[in-house]
C-alpha positions as CSV (number, residue, x, y, z in Angstrom):
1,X,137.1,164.8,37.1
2,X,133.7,165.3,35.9
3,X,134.3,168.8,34.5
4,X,136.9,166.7,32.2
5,X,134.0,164.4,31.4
6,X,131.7,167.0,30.8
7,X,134.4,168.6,28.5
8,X,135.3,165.8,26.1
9,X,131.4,165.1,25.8
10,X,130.9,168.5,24.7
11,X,134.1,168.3,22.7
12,X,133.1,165.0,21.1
13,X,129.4,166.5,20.5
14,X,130.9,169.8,18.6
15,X,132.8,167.2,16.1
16,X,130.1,165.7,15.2
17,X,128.5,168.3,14.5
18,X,130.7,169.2,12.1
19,X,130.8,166.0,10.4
20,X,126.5,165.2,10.9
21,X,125.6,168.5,11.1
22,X,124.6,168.3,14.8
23,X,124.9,166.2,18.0
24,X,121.3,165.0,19.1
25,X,120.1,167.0,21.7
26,X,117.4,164.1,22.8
27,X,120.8,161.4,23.6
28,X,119.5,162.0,27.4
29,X,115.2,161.8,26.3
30,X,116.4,158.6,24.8
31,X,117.4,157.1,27.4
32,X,114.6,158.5,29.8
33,X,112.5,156.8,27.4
34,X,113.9,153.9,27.2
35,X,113.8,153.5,31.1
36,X,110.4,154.4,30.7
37,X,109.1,151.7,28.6
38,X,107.1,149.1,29.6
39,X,108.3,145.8,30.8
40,X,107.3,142.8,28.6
41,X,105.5,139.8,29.9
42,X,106.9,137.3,32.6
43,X,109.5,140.3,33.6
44,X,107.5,141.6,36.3
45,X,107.9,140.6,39.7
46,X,104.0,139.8,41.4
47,X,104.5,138.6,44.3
48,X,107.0,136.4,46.9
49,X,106.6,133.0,48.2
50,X,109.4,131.9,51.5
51,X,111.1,129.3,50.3
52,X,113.8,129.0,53.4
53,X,115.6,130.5,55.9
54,X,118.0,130.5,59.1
55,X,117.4,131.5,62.2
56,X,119.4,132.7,65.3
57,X,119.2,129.5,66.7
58,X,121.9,128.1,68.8
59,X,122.6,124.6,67.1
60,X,123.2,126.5,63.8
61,X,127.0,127.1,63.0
62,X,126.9,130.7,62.1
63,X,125.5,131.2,65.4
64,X,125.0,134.1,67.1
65,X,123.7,136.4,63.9
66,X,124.1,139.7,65.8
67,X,124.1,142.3,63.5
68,X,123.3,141.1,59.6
69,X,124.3,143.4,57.4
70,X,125.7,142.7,53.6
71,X,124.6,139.3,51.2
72,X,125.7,138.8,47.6
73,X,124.8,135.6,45.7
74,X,126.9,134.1,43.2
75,X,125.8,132.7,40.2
76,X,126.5,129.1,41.4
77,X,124.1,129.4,44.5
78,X,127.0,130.5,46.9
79,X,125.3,132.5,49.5
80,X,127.3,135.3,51.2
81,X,126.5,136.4,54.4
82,X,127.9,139.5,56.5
83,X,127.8,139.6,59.9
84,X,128.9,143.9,61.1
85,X,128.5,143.0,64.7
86,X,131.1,139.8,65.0
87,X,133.4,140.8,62.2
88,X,132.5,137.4,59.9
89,X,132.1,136.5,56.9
90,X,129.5,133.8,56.2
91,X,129.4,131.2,53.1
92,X,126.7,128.8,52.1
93,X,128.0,126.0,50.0
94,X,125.3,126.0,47.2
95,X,126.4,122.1,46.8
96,X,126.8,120.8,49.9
97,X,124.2,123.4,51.4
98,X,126.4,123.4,54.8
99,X,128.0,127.0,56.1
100,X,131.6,127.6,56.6
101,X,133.1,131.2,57.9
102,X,135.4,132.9,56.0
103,X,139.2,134.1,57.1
104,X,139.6,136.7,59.0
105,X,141.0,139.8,57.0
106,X,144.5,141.5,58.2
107,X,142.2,144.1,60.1
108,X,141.6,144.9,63.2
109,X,138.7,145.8,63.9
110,X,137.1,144.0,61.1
111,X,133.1,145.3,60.5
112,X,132.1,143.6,57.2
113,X,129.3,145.6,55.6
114,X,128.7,144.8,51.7
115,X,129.6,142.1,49.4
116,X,129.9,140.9,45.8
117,X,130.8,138.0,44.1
118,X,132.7,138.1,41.2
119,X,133.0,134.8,39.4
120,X,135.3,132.4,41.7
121,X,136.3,135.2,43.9
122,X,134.1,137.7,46.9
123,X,134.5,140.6,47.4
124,X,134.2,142.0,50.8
125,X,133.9,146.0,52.2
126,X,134.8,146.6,55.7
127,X,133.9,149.7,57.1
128,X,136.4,149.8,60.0
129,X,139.6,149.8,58.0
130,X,137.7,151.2,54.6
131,X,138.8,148.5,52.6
132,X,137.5,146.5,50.1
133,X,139.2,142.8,50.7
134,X,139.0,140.0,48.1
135,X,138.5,136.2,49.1
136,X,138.2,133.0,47.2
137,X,135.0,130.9,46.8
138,X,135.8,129.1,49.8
139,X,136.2,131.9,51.8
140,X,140.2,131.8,51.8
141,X,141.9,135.2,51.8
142,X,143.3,136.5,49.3
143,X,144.4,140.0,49.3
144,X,143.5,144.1,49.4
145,X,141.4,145.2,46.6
146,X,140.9,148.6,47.1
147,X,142.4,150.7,50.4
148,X,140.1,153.9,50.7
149,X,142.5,156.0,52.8
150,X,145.1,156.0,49.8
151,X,142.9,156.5,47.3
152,X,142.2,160.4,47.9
153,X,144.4,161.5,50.9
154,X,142.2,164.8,50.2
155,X,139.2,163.2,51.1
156,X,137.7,161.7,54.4
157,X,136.3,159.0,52.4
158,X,133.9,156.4,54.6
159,X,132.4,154.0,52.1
160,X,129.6,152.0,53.6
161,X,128.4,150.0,50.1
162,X,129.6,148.9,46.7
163,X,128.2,147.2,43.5
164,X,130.4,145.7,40.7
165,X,129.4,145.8,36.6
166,X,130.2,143.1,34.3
167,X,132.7,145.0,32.9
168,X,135.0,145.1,36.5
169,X,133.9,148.9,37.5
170,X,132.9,150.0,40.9
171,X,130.6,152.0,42.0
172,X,131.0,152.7,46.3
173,X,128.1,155.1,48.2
174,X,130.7,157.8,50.7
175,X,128.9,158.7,54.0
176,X,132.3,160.5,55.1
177,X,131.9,162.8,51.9
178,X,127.9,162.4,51.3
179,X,129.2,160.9,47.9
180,X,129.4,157.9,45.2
181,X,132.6,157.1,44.3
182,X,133.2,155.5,39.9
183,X,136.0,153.8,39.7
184,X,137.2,152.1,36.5
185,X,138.1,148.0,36.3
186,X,142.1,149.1,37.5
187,X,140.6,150.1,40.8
188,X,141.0,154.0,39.6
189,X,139.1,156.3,40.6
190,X,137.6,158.1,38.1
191,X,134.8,160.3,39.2
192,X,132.8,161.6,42.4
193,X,129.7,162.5,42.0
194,X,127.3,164.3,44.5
195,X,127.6,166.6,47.4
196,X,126.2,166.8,51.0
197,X,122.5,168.5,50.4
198,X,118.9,167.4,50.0
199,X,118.6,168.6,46.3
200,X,119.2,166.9,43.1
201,X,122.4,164.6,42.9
202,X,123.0,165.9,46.9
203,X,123.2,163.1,49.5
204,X,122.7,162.3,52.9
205,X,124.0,159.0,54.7
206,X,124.2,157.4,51.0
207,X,124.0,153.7,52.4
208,X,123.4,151.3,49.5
209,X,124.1,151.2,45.6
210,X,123.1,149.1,42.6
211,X,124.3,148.6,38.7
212,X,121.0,148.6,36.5
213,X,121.2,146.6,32.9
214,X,121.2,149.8,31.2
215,X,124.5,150.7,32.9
216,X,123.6,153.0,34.8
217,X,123.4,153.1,38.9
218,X,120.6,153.8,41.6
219,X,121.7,154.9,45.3
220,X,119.5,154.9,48.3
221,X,119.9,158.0,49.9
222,X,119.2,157.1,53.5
223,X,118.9,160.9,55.0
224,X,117.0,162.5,52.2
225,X,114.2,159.3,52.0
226,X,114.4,158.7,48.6
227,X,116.7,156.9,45.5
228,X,118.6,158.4,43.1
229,X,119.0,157.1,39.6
230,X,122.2,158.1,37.1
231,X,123.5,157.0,33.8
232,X,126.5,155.0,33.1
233,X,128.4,158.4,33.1
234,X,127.0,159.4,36.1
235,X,125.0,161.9,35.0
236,X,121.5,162.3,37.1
237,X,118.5,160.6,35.6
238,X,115.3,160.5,38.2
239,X,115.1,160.9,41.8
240,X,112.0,158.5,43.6
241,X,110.6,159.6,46.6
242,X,112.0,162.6,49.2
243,X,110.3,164.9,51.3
244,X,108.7,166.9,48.9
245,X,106.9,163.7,47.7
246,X,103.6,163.7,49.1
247,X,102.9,159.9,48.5
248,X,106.8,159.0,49.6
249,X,107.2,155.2,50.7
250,X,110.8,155.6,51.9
251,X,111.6,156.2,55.3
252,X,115.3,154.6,55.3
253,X,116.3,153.1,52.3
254,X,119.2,151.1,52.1
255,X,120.5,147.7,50.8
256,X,119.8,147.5,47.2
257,X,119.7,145.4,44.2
258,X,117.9,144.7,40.5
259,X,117.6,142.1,38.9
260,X,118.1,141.6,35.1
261,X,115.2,143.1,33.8
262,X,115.9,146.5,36.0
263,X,113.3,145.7,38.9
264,X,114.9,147.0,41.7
265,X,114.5,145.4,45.7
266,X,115.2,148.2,48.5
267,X,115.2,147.0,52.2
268,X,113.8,149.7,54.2
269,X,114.8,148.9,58.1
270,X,112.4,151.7,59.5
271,X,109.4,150.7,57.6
272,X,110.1,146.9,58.4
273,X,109.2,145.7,54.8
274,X,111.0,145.4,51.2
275,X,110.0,147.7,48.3
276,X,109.6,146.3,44.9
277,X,110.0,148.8,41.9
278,X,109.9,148.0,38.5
279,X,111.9,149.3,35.6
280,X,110.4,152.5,35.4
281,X,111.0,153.1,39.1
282,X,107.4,152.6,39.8
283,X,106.6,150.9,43.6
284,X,104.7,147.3,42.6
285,X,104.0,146.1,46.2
286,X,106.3,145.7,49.5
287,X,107.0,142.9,50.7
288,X,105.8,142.3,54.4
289,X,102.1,143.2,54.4
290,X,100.4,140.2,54.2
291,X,102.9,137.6,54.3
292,X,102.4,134.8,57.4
293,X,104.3,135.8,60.7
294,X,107.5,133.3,59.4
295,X,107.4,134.9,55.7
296,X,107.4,138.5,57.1
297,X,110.8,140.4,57.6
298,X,111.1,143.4,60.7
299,X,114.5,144.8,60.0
300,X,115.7,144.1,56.4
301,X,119.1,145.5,56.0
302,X,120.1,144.2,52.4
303,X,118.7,142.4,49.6
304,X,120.3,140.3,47.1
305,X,118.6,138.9,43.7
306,X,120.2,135.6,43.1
307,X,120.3,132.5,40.3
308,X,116.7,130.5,39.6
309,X,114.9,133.9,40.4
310,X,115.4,134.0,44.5
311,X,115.8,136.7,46.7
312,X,118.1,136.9,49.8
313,X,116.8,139.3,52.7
314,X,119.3,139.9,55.7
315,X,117.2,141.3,58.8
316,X,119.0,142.3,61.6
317,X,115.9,142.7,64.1
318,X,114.8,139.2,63.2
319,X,118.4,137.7,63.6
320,X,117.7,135.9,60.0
321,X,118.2,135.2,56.7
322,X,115.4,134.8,54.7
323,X,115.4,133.6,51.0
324,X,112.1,133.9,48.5
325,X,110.9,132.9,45.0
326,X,110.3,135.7,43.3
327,X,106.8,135.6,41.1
328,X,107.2,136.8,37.4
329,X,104.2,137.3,35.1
């Protein structure tokens, strides 16, 4: 599929040369640059301050949190929370700010590991029966979104995270195949892109995904210590950190997510702490040092940016949830 691609944009550059008198060989420069930039004022994240969370305590009524894995806000305030270890889906009622559990899926065992909301609907991966499931609001089920074992026979697919675009496309990191998976807003698949390796557009245990406002996508490649940044086409951009980097803050990268203005959040689990990038893919700060003992996550699995500029942490060592102001200059 991306040989195709790669075809029609060469085909599509070769008729405009004929009709400009060349295709612009600086289309990819452009958007380097453009990544590049600086970000303007009051679109740089500072600093955090904790503005709640919830602990594995036994009066609360998700309790036990046993092994946190996937949260997705919505842009109401609905918190989603998944839960790998029990199999549950967990909803905050932005509203009412009480939880309730979601159905339990037609699966057997169910291992919830990423989610998304999508306007009055969540959508919900589980590892165990690679499936994407969709849900109402309210945490009723709905139906199968996407079943991974149909959807290539020829390949062992495992997909372990997901991100969805405004426009309805997925984008799913493939530890069975070391891959990411495009597919288009019909739930076809339209390109794979990657390979098992430790060079350039290679993975190894790809383990969380994100759409940036240009488009374009960033994967934490959990093996390799590093992200990986591509184009809306998914074409290779950048790669940030790895083991040839001398000064490399990644030690297992996973859960990500950006907010509008492309600043990227990346729970690191090893390193106990959240890495803060901006735009450019440049490290700001990590949040952890220096934080009081309450404010200051041990095992953060996934991050979430959410509405009025607040940021969702799930940490499975901590057996919490813990939710932040995010600081802007």
């Amino acid at each position: 599929m991306r040989i195709t691609t790669a075809f029609m944009m060469t085909a599509f550059c070769m008729s405009l040369m004929l009709l400009v008198g060349g295709c612009s060989p600086s289309a990819e420069a452009q958007y380097r640059e453009q990544a590049a930039g600086p970000a303007p004022a009051g679109q740089t994240p500072v600093g955090v301050e904790l503005s709640y969370l919830f602990e594995n305590v036994q009066s609360a009524p998700y309790f036990p949190f046993e092994g946190l894995s996937g949260v997705a806000w919505g842009e109401d305030g609905l918190l989603v929370i998944c839960d790998e270890a029990r199999g549950k889906v967990h909803g905050l009622d932005p509203r009412t700010r009480r939880w309730f559990e979601f159905d339990h899926p037609p699966a057997n065992p169910f291992r919830p590991v990423s989610a998304r909301v999508d306007g009055f609907k969540v959508l919900v991966l589980d590892i165990a029966s690679r499936t994407l499931f969709r849900f109402q609001n309210d945490g009723v089920y709905q139906d199968r979104l996407v079943d991974f074992h149909s959807l290539d026979p020829a390949f062992n697919t495992a997909p372990s995270a997901f991100d969805l675009d405004v426009d309805g496309r997925l984008v799913v990191t493939d530890g069975g195949e070391e891959q990411v998976l495009m597919l288009d807003s019909f739930m076809t698949l339209t390109s794979r892109v990657g390979n098992p390796g430790p060079h350039q557009e290679q993975f190894e245990e790809p383990s969380g995904v994100t759409y940036l406002p240009n488009g374009g996508f960033m994967v934490s490649d959990r093996g390799n210590r590093r992200l990986q940044r591509f184009n809306r086409l998914g074409y290779w951009t950048a790669t940030l950190g790895g083991q040839f980097d001398t000064n490399n803050p990644y030690v297992t990268p996973q859960g990500l997510d950006a907010d509008r203005w492309g600043n990227v959040f990346v729970a690191d689990p090893a390193a106990g702490v959240v890495h803060v990038l901006d735009a450019r893919g440049h490290l700001l700060f990590d949040l952890g040092p220096g934080l009081d003992l309450k404010a200051t996550p041990l095992g953060p699995i996934d991050v979430a940016v959410g509405p009025n500029q607040q940021l969702a942490v799930t940490d499975r060592l901590r057996g919490a949830v813990l939710v932040y102001n995010l600081v802007y200059e």
